[in-house]
LOSE-274287 format. One line per field, with one value per residue (C-alpha): residue number from 1; residue in one letter; chain; z, y, x. Coordinates in steps of 0.02 Angstrom, whole numbers, padded with zeros to 5 digits. Each point is the difference from the previous one (the first is absolute). Last residue first. Example, Ala and Ser with C-alpha at 12.3 -4.5 7.8 and 13.67 -1.06 7.14 Angstrom:
BEGIN
k <- [2	1]
r <- [s	a]
c <- [A	A]
c3 <- [00357	00033]
c2 <- [-00053	-00172]
c1 <- [00684	-00069]
END
This chain:
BEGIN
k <- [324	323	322	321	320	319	318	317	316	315	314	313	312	311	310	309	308	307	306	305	304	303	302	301	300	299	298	297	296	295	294	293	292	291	290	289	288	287	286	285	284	283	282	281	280	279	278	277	276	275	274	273	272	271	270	269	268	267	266	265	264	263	262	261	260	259	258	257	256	255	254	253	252	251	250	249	248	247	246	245	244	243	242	241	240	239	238	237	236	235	234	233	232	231	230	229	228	227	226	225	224	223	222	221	220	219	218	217	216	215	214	213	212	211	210	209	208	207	206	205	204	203	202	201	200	199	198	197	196	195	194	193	192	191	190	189	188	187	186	185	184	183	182	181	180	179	178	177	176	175	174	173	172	171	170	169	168	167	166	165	164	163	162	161	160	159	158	157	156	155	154	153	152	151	150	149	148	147	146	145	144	143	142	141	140	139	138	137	136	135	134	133	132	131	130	129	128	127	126	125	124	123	122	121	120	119	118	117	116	115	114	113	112	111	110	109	108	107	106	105	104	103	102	101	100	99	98	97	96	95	94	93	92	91	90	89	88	87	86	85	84	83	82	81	80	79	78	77	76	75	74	73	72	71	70	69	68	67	66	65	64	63	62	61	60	59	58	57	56	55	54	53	52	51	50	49	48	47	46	45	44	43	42	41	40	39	38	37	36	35	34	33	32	31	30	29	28	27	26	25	24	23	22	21	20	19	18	17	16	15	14	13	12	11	10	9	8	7	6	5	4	3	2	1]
r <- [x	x	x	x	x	x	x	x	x	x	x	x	x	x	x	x	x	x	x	x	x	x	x	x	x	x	x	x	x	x	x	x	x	x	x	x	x	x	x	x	x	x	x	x	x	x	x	x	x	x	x	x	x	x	x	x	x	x	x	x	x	x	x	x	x	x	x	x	x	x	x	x	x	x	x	x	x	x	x	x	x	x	x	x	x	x	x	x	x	x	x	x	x	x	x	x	x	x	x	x	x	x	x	x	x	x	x	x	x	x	x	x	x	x	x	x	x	x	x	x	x	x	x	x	x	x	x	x	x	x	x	x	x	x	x	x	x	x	x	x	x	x	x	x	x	x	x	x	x	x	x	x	x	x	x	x	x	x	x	x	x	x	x	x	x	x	x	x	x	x	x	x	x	x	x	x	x	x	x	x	x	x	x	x	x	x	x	x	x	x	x	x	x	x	x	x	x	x	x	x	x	x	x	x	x	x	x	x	x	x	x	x	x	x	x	x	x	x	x	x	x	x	x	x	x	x	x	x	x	x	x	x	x	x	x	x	x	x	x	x	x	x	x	x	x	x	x	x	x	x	x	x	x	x	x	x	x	x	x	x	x	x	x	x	x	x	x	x	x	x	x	x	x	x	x	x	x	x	x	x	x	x	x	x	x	x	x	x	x	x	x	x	x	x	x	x	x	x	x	x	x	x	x	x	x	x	x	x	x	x	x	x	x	x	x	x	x	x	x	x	x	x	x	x]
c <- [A	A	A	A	A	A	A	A	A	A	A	A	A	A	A	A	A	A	A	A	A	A	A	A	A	A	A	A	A	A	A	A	A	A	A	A	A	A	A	A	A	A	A	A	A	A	A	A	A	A	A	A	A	A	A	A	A	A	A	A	A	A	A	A	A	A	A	A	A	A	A	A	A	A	A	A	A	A	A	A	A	A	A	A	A	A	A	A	A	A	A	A	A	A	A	A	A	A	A	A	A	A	A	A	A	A	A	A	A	A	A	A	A	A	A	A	A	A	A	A	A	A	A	A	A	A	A	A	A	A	A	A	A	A	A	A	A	A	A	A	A	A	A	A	A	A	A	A	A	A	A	A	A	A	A	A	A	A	A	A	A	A	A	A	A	A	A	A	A	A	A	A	A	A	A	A	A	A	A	A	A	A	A	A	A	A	A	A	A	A	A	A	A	A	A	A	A	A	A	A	A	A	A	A	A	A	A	A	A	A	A	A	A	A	A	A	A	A	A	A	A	A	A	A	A	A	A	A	A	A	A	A	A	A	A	A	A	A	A	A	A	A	A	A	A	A	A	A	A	A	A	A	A	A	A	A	A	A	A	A	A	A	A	A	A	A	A	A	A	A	A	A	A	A	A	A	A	A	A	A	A	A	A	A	A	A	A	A	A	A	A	A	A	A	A	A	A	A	A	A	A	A	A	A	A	A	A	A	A	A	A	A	A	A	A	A	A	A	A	A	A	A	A	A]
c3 <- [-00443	00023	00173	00113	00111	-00140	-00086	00114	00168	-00049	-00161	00065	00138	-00099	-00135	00151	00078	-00167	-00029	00163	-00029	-00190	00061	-00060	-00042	-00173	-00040	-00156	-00010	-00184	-00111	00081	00111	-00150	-00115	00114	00031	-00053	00051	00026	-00103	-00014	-00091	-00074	-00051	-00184	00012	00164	00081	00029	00188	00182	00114	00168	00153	00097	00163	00139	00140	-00135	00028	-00040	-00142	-00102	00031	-00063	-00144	-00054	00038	-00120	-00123	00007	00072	-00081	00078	-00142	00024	-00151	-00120	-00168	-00107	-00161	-00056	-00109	00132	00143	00053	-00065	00117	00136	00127	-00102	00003	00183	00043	-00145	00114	00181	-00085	-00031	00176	00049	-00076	00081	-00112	-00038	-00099	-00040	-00024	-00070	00136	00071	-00189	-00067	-00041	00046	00184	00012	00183	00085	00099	00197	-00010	00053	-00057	-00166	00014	00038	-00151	-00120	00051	-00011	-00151	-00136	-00069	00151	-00065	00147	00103	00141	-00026	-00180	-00137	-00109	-00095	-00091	-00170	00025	-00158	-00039	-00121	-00073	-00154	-00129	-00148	-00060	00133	00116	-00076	-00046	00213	00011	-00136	00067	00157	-00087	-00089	00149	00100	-00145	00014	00176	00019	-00156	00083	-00025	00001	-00071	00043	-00053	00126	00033	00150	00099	00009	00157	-00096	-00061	-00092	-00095	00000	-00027	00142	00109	-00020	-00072	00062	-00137	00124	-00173	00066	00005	-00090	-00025	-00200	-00068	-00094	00141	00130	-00055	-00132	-00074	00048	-00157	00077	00151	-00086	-00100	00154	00085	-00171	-00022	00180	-00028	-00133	00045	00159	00042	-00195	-00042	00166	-00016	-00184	00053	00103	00204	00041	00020	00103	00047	00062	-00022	-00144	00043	00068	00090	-00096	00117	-00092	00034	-00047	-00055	-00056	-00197	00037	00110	-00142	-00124	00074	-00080	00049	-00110	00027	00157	00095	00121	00199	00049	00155	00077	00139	00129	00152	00093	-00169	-00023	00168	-00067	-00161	00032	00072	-00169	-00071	00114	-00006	-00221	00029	-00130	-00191	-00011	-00044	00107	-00145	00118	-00022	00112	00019	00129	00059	00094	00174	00064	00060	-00182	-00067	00152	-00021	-00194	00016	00104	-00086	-00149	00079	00034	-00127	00017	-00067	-00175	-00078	00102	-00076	00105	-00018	00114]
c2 <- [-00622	00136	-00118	00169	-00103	-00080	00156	00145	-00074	-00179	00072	00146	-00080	-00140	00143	00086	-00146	-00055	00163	-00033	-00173	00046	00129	00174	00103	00065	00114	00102	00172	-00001	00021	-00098	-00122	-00017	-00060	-00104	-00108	-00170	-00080	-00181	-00073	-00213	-00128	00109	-00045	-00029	-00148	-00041	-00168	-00144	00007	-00052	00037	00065	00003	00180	-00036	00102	00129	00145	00074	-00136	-00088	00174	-00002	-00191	00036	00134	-00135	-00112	00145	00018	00137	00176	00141	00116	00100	00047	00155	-00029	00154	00042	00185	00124	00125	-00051	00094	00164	-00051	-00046	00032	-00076	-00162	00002	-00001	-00165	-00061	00030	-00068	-00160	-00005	00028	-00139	-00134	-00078	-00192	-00020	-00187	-00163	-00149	-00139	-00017	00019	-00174	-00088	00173	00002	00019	00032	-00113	00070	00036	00149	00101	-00096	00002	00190	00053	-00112	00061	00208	-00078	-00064	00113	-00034	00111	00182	00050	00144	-00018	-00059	-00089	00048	-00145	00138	00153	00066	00196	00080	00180	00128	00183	00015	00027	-00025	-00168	-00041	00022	-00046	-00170	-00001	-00024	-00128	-00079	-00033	-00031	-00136	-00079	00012	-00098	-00133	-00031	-00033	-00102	-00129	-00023	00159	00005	00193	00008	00054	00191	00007	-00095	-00178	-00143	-00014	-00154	-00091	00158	00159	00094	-00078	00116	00141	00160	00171	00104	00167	00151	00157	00184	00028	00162	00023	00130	-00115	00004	00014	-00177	-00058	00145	-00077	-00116	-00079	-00034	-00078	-00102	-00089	-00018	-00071	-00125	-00063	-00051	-00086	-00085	-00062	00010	-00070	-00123	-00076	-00029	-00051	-00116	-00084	-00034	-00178	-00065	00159	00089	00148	00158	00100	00168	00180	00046	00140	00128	00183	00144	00197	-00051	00162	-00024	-00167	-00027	00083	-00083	-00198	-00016	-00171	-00158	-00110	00093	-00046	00096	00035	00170	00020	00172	-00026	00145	-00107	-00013	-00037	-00156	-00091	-00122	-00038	-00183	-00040	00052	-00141	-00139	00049	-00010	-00186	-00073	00023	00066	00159	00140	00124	00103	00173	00106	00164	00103	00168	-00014	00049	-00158	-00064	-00003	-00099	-00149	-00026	00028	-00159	-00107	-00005	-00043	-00142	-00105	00095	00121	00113	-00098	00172	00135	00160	00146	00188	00061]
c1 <- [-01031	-00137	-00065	00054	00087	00083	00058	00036	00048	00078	00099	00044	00084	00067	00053	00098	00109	00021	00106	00106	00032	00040	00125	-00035	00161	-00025	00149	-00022	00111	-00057	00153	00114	-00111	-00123	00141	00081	-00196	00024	-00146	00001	-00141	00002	-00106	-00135	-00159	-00019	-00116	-00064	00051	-00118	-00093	00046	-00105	00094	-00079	00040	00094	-00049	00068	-00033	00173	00067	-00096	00043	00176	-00017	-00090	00153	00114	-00098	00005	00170	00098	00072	00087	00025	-00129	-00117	00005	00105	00015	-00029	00083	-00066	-00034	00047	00156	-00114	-00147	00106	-00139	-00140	00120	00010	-00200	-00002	00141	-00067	-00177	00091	00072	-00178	-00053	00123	00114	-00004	00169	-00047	00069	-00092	00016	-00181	-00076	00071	-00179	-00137	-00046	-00200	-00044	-00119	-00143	00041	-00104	00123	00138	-00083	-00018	00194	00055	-00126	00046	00197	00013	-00092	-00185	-00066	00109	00096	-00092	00132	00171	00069	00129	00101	00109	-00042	00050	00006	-00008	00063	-00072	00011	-00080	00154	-00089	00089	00086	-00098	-00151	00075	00051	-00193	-00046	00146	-00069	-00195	00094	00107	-00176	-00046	00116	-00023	-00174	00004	00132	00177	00079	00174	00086	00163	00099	00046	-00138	00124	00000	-00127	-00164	00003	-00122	-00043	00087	-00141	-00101	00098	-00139	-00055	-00051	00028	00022	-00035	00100	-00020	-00130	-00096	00050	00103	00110	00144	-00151	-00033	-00136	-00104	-00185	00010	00165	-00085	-00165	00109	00060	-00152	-00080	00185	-00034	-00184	00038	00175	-00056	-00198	-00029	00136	00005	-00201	00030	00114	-00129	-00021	-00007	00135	00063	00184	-00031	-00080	-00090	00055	-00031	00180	00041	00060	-00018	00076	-00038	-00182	-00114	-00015	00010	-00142	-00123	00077	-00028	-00171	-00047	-00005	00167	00042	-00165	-00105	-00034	00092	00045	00072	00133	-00042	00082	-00194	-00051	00124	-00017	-00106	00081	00052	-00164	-00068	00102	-00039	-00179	00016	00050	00158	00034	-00195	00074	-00006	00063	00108	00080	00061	00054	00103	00039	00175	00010	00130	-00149	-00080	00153	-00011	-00204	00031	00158	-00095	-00174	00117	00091	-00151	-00139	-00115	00116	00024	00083	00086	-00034	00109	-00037	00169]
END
């Protein structure tokens, strides 16, 4: 299968092409290398691409020409985003690399013939969303209203429902996968655990946001998350049209995540502590029935286990390599 898989340089996207074009598929990706975080740590994340046949393509979804990929795309991932919950990044930057650049890609698949029931290539359109949707907590079933609470969350809401629109307006076939609290090797540097595993490195102070240590969290490994997006593209006709949860639904805080982390490091990290980020979340617990039913999904990766891994990455490919 043609596959596009969008932000491919990125954490979860490098992931899922690596995972899709060992399983024989001919894959895609786009990246636009923004200055969001390092270009090395990005191109370090796409070093075994070539030697897997994954084609990358360097350009942007709000400007390219997306027809060409269209015309031969029989899935597409759509991870490409602006991520995170940030002071400091604009609306307009949400605005733009969320419900922009999702709405081109989107019309560019229903210009190319839509899905094989229009005579179009696709066969399904992977939203790849998040739990952020449902706000302060992130703990119901993908029937609950969603209530984001920052601008992160409300416009990956939008381009989510810019996506299902097209489904059920013009019958393009889509799914989106809102995914919960995911970390393990190439983890995006702003997050938790790529800051926390350097300043215990370097013995530097590690900023704890007022009331972060007890907000609860499905952390979920990401290859459990690629399991899922990999099981959704083998249901295609359970998926299609259908949201789904993907996260485990073991969940700890984020002091007891710390703590796992402390552990296995053989050091305490020294906390900072620093005023509370708007709009962050105060609890996700992944309520996954749906996925189980329809999707087969069973993550299995313990946090000790998964930490285990993106500490080892973490030490060998980014700090002793000084692209941290």
């Amino acid at each position: 299968m043609n596959i596009l898989v969008t932000g491919a340089a990125g954490f979860i996207g490098s992931h899922l092409a690596e995972r899709l074009a060992g399983l024989g598929h001919q894959v895609t990706g786009i990246d636009c290398f923004t200055d969001y975080y390092s270009r090395p740590l990005k191109e370090a994340n796409t070093e075994r691409f070539a030697e897997l046949g994954v084609r990358l393509i360097e350009g942007d979804l709000a400007e390219m020409d997306l027809q060409p990929l269209a015309a031969e795309t029989e899935a597409v991932f759509h991870l490409a985003a602006q991520p995170g919950i940030s002071a400091t990044t604009t609306f307009e930057t949400y605005l733009r690399n969320n419900i922009i650049s999702t709405q081109r890609l989107l019309d560019a698949a229903r210009k190319a013939g839509g899905g094989k029931a229009q005579g179009g290539p696709l066969d399904l359109f992977v939203n790849i969303a998040t739990s952020s949707v449902y706000g302060f907590d992130a703990s119901a079933p993908e029937t609950a209203e969603p209530r984001p609470a920052s601008h992160y969350g409300v416009t990956k809401l939008a381009a989510e429902q810019l996506a299902m629109a097209q489904h059920r307006d013009g019958g393009l076939p889509v799914c989106s996968a809102r995914l919960f609290s995911v970390y393990g090797p190439r983890e995006r540097p702003e997050k938790l655990y790529p800051r926390l595993i350097h300043s215990i490195l370097t013995g530097g102070e590690f900023p704890m946001f007022e009331g972060s240590e007890a907000h609860e969290r499905s952390f979920t490994f990401v290859e459990d998350i690629v399991d899922g997006l990999v099981s959704i593209l083998q249901h295609i006709p359970q998926a299609n049209g259908q949201i789904f949860n993907i996260g485990t639904e073991a969940t700890m805080t984020t002091g007891q995540g710390i703590a796992v982390v402390e552990e296995i490091m053989g050091k305490k990290a020294r906390l900072k502590r620093v005023p509370r980020r708007p709009g962050d979340q105060l609890k996700t617990h992944a309520q996954i029935a749906k996925a189980r039913s329809l999707l087969g999904y069973n993550p299995t990766t313990t946090v000790r286990v998964g930490m285990e891994k993106e500490v080892a990455w973490y030490e060998k490919s980014i700090f002793a390599k000084g692209i941290g």
